[in-house]
C-alpha positions in Angstrom: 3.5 25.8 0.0 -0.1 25.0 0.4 -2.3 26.7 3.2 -2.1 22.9 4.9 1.4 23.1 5.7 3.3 25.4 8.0 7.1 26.1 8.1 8.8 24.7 11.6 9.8 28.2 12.4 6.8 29.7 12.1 5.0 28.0 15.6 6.1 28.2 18.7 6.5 25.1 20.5 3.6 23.7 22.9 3.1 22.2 26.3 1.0 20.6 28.6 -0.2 17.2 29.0 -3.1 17.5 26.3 -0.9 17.9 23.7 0.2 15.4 21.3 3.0 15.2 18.7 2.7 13.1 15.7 6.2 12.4 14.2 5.1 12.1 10.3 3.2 13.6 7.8 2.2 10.6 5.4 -1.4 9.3 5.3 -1.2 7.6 8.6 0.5 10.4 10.5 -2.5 12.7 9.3 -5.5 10.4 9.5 -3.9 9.7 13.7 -3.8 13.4 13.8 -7.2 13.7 12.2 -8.5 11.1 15.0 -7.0 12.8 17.8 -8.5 16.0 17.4 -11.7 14.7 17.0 -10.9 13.3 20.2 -10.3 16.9 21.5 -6.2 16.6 22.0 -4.3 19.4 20.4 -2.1 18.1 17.8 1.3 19.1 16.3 2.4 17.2 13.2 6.3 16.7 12.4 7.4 16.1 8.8 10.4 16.2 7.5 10.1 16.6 4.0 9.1 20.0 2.5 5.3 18.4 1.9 2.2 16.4 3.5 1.7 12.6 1.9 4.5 10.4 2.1 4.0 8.3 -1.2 0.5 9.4 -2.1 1.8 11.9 -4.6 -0.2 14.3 -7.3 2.0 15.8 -10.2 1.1 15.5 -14.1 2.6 14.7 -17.2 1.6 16.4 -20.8 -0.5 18.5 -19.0 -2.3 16.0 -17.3 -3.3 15.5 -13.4 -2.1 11.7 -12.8 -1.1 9.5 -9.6 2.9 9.3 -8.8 2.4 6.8 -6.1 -0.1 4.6 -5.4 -3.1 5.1 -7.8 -6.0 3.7 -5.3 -7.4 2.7 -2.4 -9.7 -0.8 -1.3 -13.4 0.4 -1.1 -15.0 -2.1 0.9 -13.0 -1.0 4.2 -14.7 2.0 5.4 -11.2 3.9 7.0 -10.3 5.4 3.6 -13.0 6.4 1.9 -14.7 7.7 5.0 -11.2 9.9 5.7 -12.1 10.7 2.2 -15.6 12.0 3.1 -14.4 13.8 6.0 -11.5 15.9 4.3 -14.3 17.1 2.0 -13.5 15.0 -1.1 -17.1 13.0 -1.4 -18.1 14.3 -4.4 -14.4 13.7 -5.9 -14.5 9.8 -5.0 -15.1 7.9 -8.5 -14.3 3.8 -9.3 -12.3 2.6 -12.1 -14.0 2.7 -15.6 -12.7 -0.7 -16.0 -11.5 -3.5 -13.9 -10.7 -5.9 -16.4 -7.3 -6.1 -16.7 -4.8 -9.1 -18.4 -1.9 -11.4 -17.7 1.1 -10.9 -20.2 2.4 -14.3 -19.5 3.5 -17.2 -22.0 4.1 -14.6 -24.6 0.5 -13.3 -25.1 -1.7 -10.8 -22.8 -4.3 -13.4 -21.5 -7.5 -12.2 -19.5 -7.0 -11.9 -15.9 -8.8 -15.0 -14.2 -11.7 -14.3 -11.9 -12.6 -16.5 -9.1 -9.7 -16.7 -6.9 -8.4 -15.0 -3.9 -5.2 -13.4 -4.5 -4.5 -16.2 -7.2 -5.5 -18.8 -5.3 -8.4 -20.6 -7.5 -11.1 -22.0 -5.8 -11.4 -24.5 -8.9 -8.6 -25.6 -11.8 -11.1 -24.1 -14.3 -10.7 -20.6 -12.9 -7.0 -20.4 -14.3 -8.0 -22.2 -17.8 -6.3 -20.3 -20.6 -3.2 -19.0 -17.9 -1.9 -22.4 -16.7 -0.8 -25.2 -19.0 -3.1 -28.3 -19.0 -0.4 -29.9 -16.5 -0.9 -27.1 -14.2 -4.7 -27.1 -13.9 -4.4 -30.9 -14.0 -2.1 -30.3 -10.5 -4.7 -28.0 -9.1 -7.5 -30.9 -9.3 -5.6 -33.1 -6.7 -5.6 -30.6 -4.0 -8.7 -32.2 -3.0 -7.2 -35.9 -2.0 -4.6 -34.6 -0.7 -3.9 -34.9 3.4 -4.5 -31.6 5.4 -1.8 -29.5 5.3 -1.0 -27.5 8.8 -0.2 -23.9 8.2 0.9 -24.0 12.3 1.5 -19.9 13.2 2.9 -18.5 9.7 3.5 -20.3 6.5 4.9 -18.5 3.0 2.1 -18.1 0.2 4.0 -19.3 -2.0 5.2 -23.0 -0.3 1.9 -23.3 0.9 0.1 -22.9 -2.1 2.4 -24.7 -4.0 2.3 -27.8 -1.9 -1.0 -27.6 -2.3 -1.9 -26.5 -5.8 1.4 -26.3 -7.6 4.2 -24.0 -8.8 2.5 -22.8 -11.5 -0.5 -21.2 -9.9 2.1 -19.4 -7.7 4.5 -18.2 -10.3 2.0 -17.3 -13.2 -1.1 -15.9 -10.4 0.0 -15.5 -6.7 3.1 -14.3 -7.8 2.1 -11.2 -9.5 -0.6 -9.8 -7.7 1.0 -10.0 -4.7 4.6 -8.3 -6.6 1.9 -5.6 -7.0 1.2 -4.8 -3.4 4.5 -5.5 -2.0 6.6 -5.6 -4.6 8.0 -8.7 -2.7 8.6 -12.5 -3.4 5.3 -15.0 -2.7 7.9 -17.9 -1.5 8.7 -15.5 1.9 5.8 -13.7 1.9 3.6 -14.8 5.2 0.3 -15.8 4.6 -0.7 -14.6 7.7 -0.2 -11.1 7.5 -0.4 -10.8 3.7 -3.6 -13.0 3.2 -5.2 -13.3 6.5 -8.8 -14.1 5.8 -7.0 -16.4 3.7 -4.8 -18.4 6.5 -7.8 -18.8 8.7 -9.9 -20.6 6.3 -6.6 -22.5 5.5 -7.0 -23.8 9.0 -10.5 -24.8 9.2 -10.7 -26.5 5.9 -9.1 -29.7 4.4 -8.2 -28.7 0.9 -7.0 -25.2 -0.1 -9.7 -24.8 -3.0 -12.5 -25.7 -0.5 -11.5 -22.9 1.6 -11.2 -20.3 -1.2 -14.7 -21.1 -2.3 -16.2 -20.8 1.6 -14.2 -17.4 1.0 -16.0 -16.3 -1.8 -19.6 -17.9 -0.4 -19.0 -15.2 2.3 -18.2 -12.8 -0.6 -21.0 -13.0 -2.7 -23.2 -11.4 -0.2 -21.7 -7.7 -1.4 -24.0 -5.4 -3.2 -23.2 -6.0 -7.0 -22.9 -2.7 -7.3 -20.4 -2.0 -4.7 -17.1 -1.2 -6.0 -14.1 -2.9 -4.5 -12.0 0.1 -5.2 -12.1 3.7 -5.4 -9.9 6.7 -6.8 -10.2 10.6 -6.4 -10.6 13.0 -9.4 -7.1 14.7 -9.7 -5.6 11.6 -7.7 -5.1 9.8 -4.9 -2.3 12.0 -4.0 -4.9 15.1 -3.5 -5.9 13.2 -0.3 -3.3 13.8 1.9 -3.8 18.0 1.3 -7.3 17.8 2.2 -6.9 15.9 5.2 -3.7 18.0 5.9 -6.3 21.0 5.4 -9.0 19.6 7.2 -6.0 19.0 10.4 -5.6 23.1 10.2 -9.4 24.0 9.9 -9.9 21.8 13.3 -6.9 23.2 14.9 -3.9 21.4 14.7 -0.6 22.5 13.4 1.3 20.7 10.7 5.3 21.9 10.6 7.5 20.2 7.8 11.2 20.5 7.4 11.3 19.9 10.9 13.3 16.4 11.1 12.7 14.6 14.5 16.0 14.3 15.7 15.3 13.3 19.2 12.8 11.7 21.3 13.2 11.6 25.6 10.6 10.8 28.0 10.8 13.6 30.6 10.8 13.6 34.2 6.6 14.4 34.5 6.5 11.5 32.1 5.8 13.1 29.6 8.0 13.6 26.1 10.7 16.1 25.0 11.1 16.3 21.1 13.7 17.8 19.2 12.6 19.0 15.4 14.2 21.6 13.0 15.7 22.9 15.3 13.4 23.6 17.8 12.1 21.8 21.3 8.6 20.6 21.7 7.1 19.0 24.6 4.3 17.1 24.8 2.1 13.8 27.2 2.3 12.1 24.3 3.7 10.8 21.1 1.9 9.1 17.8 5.4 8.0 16.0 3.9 7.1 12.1 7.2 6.9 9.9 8.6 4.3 8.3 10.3 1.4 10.2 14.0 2.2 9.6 13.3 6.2 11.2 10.8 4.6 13.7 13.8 2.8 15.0 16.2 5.2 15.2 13.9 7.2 17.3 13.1 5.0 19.8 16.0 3.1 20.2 17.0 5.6 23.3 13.7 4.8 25.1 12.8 1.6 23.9 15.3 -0.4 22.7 13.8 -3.7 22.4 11.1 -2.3 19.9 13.8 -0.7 17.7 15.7 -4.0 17.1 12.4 -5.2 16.0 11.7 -2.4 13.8 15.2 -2.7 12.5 14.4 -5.5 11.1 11.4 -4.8 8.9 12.9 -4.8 5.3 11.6 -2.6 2.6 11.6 -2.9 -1.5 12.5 -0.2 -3.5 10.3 0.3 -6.9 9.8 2.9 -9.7 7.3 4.3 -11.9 7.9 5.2 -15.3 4.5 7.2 -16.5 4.5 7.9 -20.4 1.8 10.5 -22.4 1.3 9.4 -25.7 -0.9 11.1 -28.6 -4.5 9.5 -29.0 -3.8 8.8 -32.5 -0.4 6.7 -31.8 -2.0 5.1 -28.8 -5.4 3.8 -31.2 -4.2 0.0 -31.1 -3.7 -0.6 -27.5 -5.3 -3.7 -25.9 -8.8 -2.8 -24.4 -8.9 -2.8 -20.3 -7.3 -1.4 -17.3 -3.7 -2.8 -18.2 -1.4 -6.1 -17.6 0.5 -7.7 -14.6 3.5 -9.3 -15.3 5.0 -12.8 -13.7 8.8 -12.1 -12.8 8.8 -16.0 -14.1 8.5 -14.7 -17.8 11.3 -12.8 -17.0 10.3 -9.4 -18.1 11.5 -5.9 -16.7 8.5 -4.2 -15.9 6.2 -6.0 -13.5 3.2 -4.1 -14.6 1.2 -1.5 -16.8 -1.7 0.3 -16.4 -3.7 2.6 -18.7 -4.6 4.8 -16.6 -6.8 7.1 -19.1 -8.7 4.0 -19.6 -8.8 3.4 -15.7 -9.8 6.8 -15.1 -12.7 8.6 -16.3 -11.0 11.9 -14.8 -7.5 11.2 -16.4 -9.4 10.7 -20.2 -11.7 13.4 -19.7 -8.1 16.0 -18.4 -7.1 16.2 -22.1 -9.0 13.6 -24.7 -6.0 13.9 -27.3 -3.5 12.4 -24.5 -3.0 8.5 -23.9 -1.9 7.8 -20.1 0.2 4.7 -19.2 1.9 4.2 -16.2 4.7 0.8 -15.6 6.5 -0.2 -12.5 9.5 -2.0 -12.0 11.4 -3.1 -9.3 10.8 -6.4 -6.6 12.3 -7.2 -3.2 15.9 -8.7 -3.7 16.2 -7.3 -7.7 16.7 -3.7 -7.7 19.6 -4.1 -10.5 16.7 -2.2 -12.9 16.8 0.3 -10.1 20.5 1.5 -11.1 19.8 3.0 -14.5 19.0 6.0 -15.0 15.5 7.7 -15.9 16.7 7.7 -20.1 16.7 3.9 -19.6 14.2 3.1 -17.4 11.4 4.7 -20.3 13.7 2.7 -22.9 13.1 -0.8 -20.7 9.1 0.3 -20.5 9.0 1.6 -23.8 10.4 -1.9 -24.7 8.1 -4.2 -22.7 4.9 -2.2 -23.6 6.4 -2.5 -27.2 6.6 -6.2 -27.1 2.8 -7.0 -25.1 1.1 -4.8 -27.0 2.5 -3.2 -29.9 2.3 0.8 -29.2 5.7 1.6 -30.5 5.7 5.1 -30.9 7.8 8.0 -29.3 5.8 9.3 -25.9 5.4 13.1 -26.3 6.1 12.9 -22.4 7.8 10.4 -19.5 8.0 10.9 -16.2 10.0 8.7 -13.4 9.2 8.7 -9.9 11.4 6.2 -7.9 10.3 5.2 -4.7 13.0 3.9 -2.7 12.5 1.0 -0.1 8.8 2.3 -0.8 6.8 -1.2 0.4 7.7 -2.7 3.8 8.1 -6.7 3.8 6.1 -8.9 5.6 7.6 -11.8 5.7 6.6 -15.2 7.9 6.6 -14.3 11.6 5.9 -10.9 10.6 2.5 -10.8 12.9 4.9 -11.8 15.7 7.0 -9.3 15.5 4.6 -6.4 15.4 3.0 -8.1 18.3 6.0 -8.3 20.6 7.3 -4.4 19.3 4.0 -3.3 20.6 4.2 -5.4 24.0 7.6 -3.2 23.9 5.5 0.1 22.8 3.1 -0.3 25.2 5.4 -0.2 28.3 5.9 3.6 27.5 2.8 5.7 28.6 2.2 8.2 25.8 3.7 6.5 23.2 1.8 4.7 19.9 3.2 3.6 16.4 1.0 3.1 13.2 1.9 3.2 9.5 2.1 0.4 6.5 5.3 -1.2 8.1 2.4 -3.0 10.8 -0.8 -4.1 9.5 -1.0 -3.9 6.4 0.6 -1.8 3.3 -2.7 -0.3 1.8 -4.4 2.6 2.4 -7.3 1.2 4.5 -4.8 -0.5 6.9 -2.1 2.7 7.3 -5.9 4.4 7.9 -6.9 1.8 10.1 -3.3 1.7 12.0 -3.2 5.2 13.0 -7.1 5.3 14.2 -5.7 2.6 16.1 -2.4 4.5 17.7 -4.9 7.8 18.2 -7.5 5.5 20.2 -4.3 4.0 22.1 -3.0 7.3 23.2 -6.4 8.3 24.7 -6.4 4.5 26.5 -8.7 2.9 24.2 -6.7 0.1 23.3 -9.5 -2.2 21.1 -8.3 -0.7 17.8 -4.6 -2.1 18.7 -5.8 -5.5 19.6 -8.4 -6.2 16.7 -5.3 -5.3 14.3 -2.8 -7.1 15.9 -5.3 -10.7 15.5 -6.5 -9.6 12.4 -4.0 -7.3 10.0 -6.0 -5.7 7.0 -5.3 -7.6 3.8 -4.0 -5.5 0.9 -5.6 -6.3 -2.1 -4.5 -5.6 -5.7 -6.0 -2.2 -6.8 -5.8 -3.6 -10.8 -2.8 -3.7 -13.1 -0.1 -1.3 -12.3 -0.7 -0.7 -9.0 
């Protein structure tokens, strides 16, 4: 157990009105925490589990430090790099060695197109070489056709293929956003999932015209600026530091102590049952997934746990394989492949992660680092076998895009199940209305990737905004709720 985590029976329960409990130890639970002492509140943190991070998870395979959850984090929103800074991991934060990744699609691993917005072209030559000629051809007459009204949620994938085609959502959309929510681009809702997106959708005639005002606004960035960032050792060594940097400023982290109950008390305040024990505190931060989130509010607030009873989740896994250098020589230069479920492959992506990560090459030079995922929303037959044939199906698929077919001297399989909330159309309204419900309880706040948005910057982002809440500043809340954070793609594989 690391000095950032202590066991529920070691701390004696706290009271008093300046005292807040956050229920969750995952990045958003400890970046609210992290916020509310700044703020001067004294904090307690509940988790579960036996450890801090929720699915930002260090191990290492062959010796090697490596990611067994998500692998990075968007760079050009300033909430998780800067909880970065602040946890004392500034000199740690490194970009990717390589963004260029490929398309294994139509048989052959084909560059990854640039110029588009999660897939969406701003013109039919930025998907030449992915899409057949008929495809780009269908792409060209998005321009004389009529305006189409994306009214208060549309699907990605039936808007943009009424407007551009099937094929640019099933060979492009399709797969990058599989990556971030491991979910299906025909429910996904625009509005949550691509915002910046959907509001240039409704201030421009054709859907190529508004990509290209998108990346007019784009172009302004410093060419230098990265768009993403990793940590040497791993994105999973953020959660400890910040877990740490909780304790150095005060606050108490317990884990193995399930929240079992939640009450409002009588001096309206709240009464919290965990491991065991009773804690009572003014207020709560409640930063678990939405299925938990539910089941603890449904005594107090009942209308926001039917709506967080209905967030869905996928389930996913990761199948990471170590390789000698030697039997690894022939694979494809760049950052890895994404995979259309059209082509009707098993694994949805790859990444070489030693080529990725400067860190991960430079851990052991003779070791090769690949990690594949599998698993999407409504699928999850892959999701039944067991580890010895989930390497088999990614030694397979890796086999047949690129050729490596020698043994792994290592695998490791992390399964993460109902890992990526769904935000499907009307998704935006739902948050919106479980908040109205939220907000009718003094004391109480919710944050996490179930509301606006499933990356790191937005569960950041989220519990900044559920710490600002419970001191009464309620801007943070409202700015999220208009404008969710989009989750980009962090490159192949993640």
């Amino acid at each position: 157990m690391s000095a950032s985590e202590t066991p529920a029976g070691d701390v004696p329960p706290d009271t008093g009105p300046g005292h807040v409990v956050v229920v969750g130890a995952g990045i958003a639970g400890l970046a609210a925490a992290h916020r509310l002492l700044e703020g001067g509140a004294r904090v307690t943190v509940l988790e579960a589990s036996d450890r801090v991070g929720g699915k930002l998870l260090p191990g290492e395979i062959a010796g090697v430090r490596v990611d067994l959850g998500a692998e990075s984090m968007l760079a050009r929103r300033p909430e998780a790099v800067g909880l970065a800074r602040a946890a004392g991991l500034a000199d740690r934060l490194q970009p990717p060695s390589t963004a260029t990744a490929s398309l294994w699609t139509r048989g052959a691993l084909r560059p990854m197109p640039k110029g588009h917005v999660m897939g969406v072209p701003g013109t039919a030559a930025a998907l030449s070489g992915v899409l057949s000629e008929e495809g780009l051809a269908r792409i060209g007459r998005d321009a004389d056709l009529p305006r189409t009204e994306v009214g208060d949620d549309v699907a990605v994938g039936e808007y943009v293929a009424a407007r551009l085609g099937r094929e640019v959502v099933d060979r492009l959309v399709e797969p990058l956003l599989g990556g971030v929510y491991a979910g299906d681009a025909y429910r996904i809702s625009l509005r949550s999932a691509v915002p910046q997106l959907f509001e240039a959708a409704r201030t421009h005639t054709s859907l190529t015209e508004a990509v290209r005002a998108l990346q007019g606004r784009t172009d302004t960035s410093p060419p230098s600026s990265p768009v993403f960032m990793g940590i040497e050792g791993g994105i999973g060594t953020l959660p400890p530091a910040v877990a740490a940097s909780v304790r150095a400023r005060g606050g108490e982290i317990l884990t193995g102590a399930p929240v079992t109950e939640l009450r409002r008390t009588a001096s309206d305040g709240w009464r919290i049952v965990a491991g065991g024990r009773v804690l009572h505190a003014g207020a709560v931060v409640v930063a678990v997934p939405a299925g938990p989130a539910a089941e603890l509010l449904r005594a107090e607030a009942p209308a926001a746990a039917a709506e967080l009873s209905a967030v869905e989740y996928a389930s996913m896994a990761l199948i990471t394989l170590a390789y000698r250098r030697s039997d690894a020589a022939a694979l494809p230069e760049g950052s890895g492949f994404l995979v259309p479920p059209v082509d009707g492959r098993t694994i949805k992506a790859a990444t070489f992660a030693s080529r990725k990560w400067g860190w991960i090459a430079d851990e052991d030079p003779d070791v090769v680092v690949l990690r594949t995922s599998v698993g999407r929303y409504g699928d999850t037959a892959v999701l039944g076998r067991d580890d010895e044939g989930l390497v088999a199906v990614a030694r397979h698929d890796l086999g047949e895009a690129t050729g490596l077919t020698a043994e792994p001297v290592a695998t490791r399989v992390t399964r993460w199940r109902d890992g990526l909330p769904q935000y499907p159309v009307g998704h935006h309204a739902r948050v919106a209305r479980l908040r109205e419900h939220v907000a009718k309880l003094p004391g109480l706040a919710v944050c996490g990737a179930a509301y606006d948005g499933v990356g790191i910057p937005a569960s950041v982002a989220s519990a900044y905004a559920a710490a600002d809440q419970i001191r009464g500043d309620l801007r943070g809340v409202e700015q999220l709720t208009a404008h969710p954070v989009q989750s980009l793609h962090g490159g192949a594989g993640e």
